[in-house]
C-alpha positions as CSV (number, residue, x, y, z in Angstrom):
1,X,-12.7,2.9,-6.6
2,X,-13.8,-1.0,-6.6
3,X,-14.4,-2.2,-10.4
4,X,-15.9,-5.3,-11.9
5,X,-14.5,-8.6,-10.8
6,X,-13.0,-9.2,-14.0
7,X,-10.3,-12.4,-13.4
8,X,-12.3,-14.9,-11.1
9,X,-10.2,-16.3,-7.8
10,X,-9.0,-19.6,-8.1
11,X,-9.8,-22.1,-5.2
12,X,-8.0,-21.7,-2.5
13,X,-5.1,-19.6,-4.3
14,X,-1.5,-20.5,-3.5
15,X,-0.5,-23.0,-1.2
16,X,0.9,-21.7,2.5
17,X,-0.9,-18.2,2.1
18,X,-4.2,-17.0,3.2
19,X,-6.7,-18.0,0.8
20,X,-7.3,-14.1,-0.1
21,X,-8.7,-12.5,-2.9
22,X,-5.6,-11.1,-4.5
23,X,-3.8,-14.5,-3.5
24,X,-6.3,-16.3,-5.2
25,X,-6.1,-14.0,-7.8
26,X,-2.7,-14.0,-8.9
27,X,-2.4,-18.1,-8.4
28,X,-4.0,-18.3,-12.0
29,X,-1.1,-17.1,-13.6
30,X,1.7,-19.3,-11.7
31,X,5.0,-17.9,-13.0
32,X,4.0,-14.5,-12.4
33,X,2.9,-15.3,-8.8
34,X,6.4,-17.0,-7.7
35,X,7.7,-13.2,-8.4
36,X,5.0,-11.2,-6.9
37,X,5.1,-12.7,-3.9
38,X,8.9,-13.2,-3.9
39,X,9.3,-9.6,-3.6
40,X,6.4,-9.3,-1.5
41,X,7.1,-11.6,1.2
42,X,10.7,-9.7,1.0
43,X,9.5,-6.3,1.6
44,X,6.6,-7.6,4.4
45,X,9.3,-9.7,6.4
46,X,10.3,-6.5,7.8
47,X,14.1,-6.9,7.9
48,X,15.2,-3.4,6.4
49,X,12.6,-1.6,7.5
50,X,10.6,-0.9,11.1
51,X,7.1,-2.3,10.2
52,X,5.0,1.0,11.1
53,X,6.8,3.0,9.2
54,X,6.8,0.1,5.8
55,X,2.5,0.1,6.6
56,X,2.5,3.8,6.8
57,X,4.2,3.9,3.0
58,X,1.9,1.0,2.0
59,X,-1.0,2.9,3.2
60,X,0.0,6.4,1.8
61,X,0.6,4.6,-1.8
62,X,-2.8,2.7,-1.8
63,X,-4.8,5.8,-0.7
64,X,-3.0,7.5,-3.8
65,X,-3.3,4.3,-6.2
66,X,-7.0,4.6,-5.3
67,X,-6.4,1.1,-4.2
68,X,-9.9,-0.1,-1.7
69,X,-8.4,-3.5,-1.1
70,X,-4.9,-2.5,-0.6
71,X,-6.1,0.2,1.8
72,X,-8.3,-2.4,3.5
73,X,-5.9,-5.1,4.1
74,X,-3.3,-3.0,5.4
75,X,-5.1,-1.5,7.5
76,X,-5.5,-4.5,9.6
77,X,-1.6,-5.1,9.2
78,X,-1.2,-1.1,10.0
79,X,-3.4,-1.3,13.3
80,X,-1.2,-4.2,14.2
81,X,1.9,-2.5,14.1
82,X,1.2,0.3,16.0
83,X,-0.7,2.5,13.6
84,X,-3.8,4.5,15.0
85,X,-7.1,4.5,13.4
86,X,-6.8,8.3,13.4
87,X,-3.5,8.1,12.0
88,X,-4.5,6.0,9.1
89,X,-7.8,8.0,8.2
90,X,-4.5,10.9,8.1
91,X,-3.6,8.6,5.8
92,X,-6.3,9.0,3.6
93,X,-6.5,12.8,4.1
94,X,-9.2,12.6,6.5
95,X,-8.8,15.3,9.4
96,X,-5.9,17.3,10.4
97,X,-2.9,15.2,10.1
98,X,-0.6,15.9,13.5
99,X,2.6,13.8,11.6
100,X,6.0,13.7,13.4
101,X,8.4,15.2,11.2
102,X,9.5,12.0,10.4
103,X,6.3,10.6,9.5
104,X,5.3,13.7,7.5
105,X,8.5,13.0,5.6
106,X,7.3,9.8,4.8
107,X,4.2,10.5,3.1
108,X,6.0,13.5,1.3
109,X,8.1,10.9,-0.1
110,X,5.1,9.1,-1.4
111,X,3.1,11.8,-2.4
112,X,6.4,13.0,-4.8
113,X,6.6,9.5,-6.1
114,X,3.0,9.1,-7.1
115,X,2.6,12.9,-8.7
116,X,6.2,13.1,-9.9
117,X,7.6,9.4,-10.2
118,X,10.5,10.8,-8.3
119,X,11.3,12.5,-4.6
120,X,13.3,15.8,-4.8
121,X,16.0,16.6,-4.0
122,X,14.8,18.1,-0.6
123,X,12.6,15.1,0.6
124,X,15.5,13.0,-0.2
125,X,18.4,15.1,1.8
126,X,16.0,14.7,4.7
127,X,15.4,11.3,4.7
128,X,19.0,10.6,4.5
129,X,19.6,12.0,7.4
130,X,17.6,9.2,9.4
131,X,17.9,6.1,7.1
132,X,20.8,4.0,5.3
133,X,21.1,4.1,1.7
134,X,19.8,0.1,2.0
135,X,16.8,1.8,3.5
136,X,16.1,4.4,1.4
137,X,16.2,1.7,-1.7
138,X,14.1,-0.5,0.2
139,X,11.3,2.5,0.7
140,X,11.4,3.7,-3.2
141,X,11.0,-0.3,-4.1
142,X,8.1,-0.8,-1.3
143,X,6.2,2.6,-2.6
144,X,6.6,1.6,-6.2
145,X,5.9,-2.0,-5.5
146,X,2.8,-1.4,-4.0
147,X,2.1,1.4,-6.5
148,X,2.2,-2.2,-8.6
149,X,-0.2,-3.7,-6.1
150,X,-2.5,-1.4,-6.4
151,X,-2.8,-0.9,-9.9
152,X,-3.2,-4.9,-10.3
153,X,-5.8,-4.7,-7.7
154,X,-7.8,-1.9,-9.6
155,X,-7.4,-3.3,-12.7
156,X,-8.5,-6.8,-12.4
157,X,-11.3,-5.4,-9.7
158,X,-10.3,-7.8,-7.3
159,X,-13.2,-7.4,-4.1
160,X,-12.7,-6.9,-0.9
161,X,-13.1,-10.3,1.6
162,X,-15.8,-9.9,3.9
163,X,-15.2,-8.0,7.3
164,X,-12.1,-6.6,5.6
165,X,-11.9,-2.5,6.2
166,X,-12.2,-0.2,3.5
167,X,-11.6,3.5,3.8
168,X,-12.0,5.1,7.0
169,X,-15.2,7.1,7.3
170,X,-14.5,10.7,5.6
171,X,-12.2,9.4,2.9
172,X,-14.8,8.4,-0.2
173,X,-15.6,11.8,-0.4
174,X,-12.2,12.7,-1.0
175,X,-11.5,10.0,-3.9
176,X,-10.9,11.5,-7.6
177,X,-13.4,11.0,-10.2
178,X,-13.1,8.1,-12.1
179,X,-11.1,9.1,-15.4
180,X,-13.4,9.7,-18.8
């Protein structure tokens, strides 16, 4: 779903980052940015997670938030971390997902968390078996974080740069109709 531009980019958007839309987006309100991308830059450094698995969360929650530019940029990040493209168009239900059971576990968790704002009881015994209790904070806060994203993204209609990817061939078909 990609809406209106409705907040124009500012310049060249915040100093020592890419000058990208949703950078140069955010830059216009200053005291807002130093937070968002506090948090950001945390959860993308990698250090409490492995980085396929935090771009195969990030992926699952834009797909769910609807979020074009989200899903575009990471899939870049994804297909540098060792994501397929066939295993991110799985990501946004296109074909016949072949998921490890870890990696099915993972987008359970995010599929709970978008439909239910929680992750049973279930989903959550099973992911404790493979991750700390440090990691399983750190994937709740990266799903909900970029839940936030996403819903930022849609809502100012921030556009996609050029030669960015946006869903993988398959996946418009499958997007929910926009809400009356």
């Amino acid at each position: 779903m990609q809406l209106q531009q409705r907040i124009e980019p500012l310049g060249e958007g915040v100093p020592g980052l890419p000058a990208l839309n949703i950078f140069r987006t955010i830059a216009r309100n200053e005291p807002l940015a130093k937070g968002f991308l506090s948090l950001g830059g945390h959860l993308l450094r990698g250090e409490g997670l492995p980085a396929r698995e935090r771009e195969l969360v990030i992926l699952r929650t834009g797909w769910r938030a609807q979020s074009e530019y989200e899903f575009g940029q990471h899939t870049t990040i994804g297909l540098g971390v060792g994501l397929t493209a066939k295993e991110i168009a799985w990501l946004a239900d296109v074909g016949k997902p072949r998921w490890s059971k870890a990696d099915a576990l993972l987008v359970t968790m995010v599929d709970e968390l978008c439909y239910e704002d929680a992750v049973s009881d279930a989903t959550w015994g099973l992911l404790a078996k493979r991750w700390s209790e440090e990691q399983l904070m750190e994937l709740l806060v990266l799903a909900g974080y970029y839940r936030l994203v996403a819903g930022f993204l849609n809502g100012v209609g921030v556009a996609l740069e050029p030669g960015t990817p946006g869903w993988p061939d398959g996946a418009a078909a499958r997007l929910r109709a926009p809400r009356a």
